[in-house]
C-alpha positions in Angstrom: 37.6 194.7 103.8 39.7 196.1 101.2 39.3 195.2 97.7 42.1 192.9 95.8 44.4 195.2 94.0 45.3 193.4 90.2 47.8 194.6 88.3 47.6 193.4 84.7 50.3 191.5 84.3 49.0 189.3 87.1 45.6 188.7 86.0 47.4 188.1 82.2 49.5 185.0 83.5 46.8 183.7 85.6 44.6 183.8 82.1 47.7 182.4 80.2 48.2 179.6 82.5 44.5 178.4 82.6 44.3 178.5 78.8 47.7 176.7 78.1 47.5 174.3 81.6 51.0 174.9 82.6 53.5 177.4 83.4 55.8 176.9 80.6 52.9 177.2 78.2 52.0 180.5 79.6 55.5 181.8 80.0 55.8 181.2 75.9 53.2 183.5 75.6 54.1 186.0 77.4 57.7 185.7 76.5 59.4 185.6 79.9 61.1 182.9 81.7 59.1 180.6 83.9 59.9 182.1 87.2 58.2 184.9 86.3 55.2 183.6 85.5 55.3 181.8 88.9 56.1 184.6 91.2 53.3 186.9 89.2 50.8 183.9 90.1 51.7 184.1 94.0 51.6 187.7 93.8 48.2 187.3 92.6 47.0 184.6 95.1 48.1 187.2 97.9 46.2 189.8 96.3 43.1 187.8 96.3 43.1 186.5 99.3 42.1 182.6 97.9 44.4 180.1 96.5 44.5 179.4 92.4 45.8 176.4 91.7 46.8 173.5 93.9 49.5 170.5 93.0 48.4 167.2 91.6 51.1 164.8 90.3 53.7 167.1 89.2 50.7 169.3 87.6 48.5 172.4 88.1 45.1 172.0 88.4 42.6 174.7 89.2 40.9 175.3 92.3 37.3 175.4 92.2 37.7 179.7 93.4 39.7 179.8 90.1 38.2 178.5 87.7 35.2 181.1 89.1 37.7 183.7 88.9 38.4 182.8 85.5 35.2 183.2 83.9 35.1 186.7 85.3 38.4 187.8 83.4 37.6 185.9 80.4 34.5 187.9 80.2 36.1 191.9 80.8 39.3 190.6 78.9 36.4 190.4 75.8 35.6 194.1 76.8 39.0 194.9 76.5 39.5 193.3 73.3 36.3 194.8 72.3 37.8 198.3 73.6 41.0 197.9 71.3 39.3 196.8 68.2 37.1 199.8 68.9 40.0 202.1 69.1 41.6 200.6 65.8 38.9 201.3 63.6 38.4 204.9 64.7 41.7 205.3 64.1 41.3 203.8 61.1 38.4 206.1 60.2 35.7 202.8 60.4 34.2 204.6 63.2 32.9 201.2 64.8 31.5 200.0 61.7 28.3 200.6 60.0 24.9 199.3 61.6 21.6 199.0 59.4 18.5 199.1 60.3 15.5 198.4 57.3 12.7 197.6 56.3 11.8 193.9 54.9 11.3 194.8 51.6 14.6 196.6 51.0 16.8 194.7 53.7 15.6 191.2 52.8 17.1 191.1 48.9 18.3 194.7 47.7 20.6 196.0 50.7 22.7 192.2 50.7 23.1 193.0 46.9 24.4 196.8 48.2 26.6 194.9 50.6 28.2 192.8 48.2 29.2 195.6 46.2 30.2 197.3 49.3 32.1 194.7 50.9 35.1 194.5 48.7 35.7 198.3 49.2 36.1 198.2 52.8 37.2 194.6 53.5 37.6 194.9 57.5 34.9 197.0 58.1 32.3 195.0 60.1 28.5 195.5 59.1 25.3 194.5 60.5 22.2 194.3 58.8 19.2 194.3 60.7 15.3 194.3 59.2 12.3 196.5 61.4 9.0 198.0 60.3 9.4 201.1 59.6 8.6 202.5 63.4 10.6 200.6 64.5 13.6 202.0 62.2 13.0 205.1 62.8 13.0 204.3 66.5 16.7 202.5 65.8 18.2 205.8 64.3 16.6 208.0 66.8 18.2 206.2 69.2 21.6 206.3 67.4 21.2 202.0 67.9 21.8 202.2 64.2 24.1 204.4 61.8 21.8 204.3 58.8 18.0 203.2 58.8 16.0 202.4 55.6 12.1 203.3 56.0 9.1 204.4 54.6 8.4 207.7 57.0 4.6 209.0 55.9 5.6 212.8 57.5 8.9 214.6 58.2 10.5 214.0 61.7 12.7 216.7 63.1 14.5 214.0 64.8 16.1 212.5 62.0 17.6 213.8 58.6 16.6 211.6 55.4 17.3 211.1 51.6 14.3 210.0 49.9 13.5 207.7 47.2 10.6 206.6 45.1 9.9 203.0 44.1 7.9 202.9 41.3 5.2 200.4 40.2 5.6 197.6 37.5 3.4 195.0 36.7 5.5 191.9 37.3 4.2 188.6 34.7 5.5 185.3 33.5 7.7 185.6 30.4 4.8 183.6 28.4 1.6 185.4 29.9 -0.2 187.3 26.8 0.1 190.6 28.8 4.3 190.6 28.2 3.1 191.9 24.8 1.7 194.7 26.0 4.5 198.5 26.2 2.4 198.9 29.1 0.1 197.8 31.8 -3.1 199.5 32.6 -5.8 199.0 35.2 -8.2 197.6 33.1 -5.9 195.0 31.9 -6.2 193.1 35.1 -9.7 192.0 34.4 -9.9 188.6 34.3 -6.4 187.7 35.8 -4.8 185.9 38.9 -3.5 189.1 41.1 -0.8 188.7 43.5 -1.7 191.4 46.2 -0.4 192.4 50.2 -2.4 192.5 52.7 -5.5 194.2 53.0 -3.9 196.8 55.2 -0.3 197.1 53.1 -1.2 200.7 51.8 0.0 200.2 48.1 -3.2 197.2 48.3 -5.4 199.9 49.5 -4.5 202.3 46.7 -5.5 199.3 44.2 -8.2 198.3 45.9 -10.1 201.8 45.7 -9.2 202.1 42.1 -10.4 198.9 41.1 -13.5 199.3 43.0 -14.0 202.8 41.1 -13.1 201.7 37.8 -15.1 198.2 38.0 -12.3 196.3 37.3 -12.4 192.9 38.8 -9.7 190.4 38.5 -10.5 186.9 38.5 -9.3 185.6 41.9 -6.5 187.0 44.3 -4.0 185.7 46.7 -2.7 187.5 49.5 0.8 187.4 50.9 3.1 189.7 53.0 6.2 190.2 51.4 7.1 191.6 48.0 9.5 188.5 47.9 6.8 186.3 48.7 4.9 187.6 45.5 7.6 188.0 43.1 8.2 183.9 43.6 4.3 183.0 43.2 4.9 185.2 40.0 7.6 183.2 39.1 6.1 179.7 39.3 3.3 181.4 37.0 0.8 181.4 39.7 -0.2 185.0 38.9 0.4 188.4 38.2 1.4 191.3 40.7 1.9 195.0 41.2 5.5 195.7 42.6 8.1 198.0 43.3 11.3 197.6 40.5 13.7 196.3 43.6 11.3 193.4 44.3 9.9 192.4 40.7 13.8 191.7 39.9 14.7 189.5 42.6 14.7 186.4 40.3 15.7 188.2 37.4 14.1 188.9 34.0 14.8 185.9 32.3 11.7 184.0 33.6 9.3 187.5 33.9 8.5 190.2 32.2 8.4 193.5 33.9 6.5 196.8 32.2 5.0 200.0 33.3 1.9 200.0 35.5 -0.2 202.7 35.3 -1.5 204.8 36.8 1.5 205.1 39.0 0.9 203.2 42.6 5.1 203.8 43.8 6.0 204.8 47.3 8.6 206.7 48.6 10.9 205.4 51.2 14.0 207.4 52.7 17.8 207.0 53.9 17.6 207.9 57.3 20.8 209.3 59.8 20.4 211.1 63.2 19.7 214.6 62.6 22.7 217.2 63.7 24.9 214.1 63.8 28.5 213.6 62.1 28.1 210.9 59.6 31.2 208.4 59.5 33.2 208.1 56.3 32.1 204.2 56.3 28.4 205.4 56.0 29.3 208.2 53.5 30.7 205.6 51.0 27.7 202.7 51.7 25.4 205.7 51.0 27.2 206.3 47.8 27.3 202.7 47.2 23.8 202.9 47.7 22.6 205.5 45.1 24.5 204.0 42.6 22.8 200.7 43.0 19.4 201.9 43.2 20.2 203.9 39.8 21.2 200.6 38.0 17.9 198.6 39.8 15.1 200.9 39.0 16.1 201.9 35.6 13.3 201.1 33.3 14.4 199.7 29.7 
């Protein structure tokens, strides 16, 4: 059996008409006399091979095939939409939009902040923001799922081509504790104190642990979260005291914490990642740039 031959204009009234419930609504929208609409609805009936819409008191109503039929062309005429608004924004040099792919500890509280600043620049550009381990963003721009990951990559990967940062570390206080007198936090400084640490396998923890245990430093107690955010509130509600990176230790500002130097110098470096041998769009150029400029302000140290 052959297969039904639609013509667009067809399939468009029969849409119109199920959307509006009558013929006159539909032939409003398509600006054309009700005839029209009418004769493209039997020519679509015959091309089908089932009937659409059956008589009830002076009204259309839906037959049970068409209102099937109809969730099929509601669905591709989303594609189609999707298609156009695809074709717009290349046009428009958007290239899609921009998709992000990062890490918890930048996605969850610095990038939004990027965002905002970005935002206003490009006001119908569409973004996504999405947070991964670092595999797993890596995995995303590989992939080309993404246009711009944000990851902490141990070794170079020939796969992807990256800009990389460093995060420094800051010991991050209450705005009373005795320390916030101090130019300058040392190791041995955290004798005796309430420490804020990650997880025994977080590797910044690791670094700490080993020098603490060569150094014979012992804090008094510790508690252990999984998120920089997670320790820079506890800090805030002067639970404790805490090693973090600059983006982290000002998440609730500096009004309520004092931030200074930690040394010696635990920070990690984390890189802006793009496919390698891959045009970047002009969306993902200016976030970039939005990006740098950001991170400049953030992780300046007074």
């Amino acid at each position: 059996m052959l297969s039904p031959h639609l013509r667009d204009r067809q399939v468009l009234a029969f849409k119109h008409v199920m959307e509006c419930g009558t013929v006159s609504g539909a032939a409003r929208r398509m600006l054309i006399a009700q005839p029209g609409v009418t004769r493209l609805l039997k020519q679509l009936e015959h091309d089908v091979g089932f009937m659409l819409f059956e008589r009830v008191r002076g009204r259309l109503v839906p037959t049970p095939e068409a209102r099937i039929f109809y969730r099929e062309v509601a669905r591709v005429w989303i594609g189609i939409e999707h298609l156009r608004d695809t074709a717009r924004r290349i046009r428009e040099r958007e290239v899609g939009g921009l998709r992000i792919s990062a890490i918890p500890l930048l996605g969850m509280t610095f990038l939004p902040d990027v965002l905002a600043d970005f935002a206003p620049m490009h006001p119908d550009a569409r973004v996504e923001l999405a947070t991964f381990r670092s595999e797993q963003v890596v995995e995303e721009v590989i992939t080309q799922r993404c246009d711009l990951g944000v990851a902490i990559v141990a070794d170079n990967d020939d796969r992807v081509a990256g800009e990389t940062f460093r995060l420094d570390s800051l010991c991050v206080m209450p705005a009373n504790h005795p320390l916030a007198n101090h130019e300058r936090i040392h190791l041995a400084d955290l004798a005796g104190e309430t420490l804020i640490c990650f997880e025994t396998h977080d590797p910044l923890r690791i670094t700490l642990d080993r020098l603490l245990e060569d150094t014979g430093v012992r804090p008094r107690r510790r508690l252990e979260v999984s998120l920089a955010l997670q320790a820079s509130r506890l800090v805030s509600r002067e639970v404790g005291i805490a090693i973090l990176d600059p983006v982290s230790a000002r998440v609730f500002g500096e009004t309520t914490l004092a931030l200074r130097p930690f040394e010696p110098n635990l920070g990690e470096e984390f890189a802006l990642l793009t496919p390698r041998n891959q045009p970047i769009s002009r969306l993902t150029q200016d976030f970039i740039m939005t990006f740098r400029e950001r991170f400049a302000r953030v992780t300046a140290i007074p």
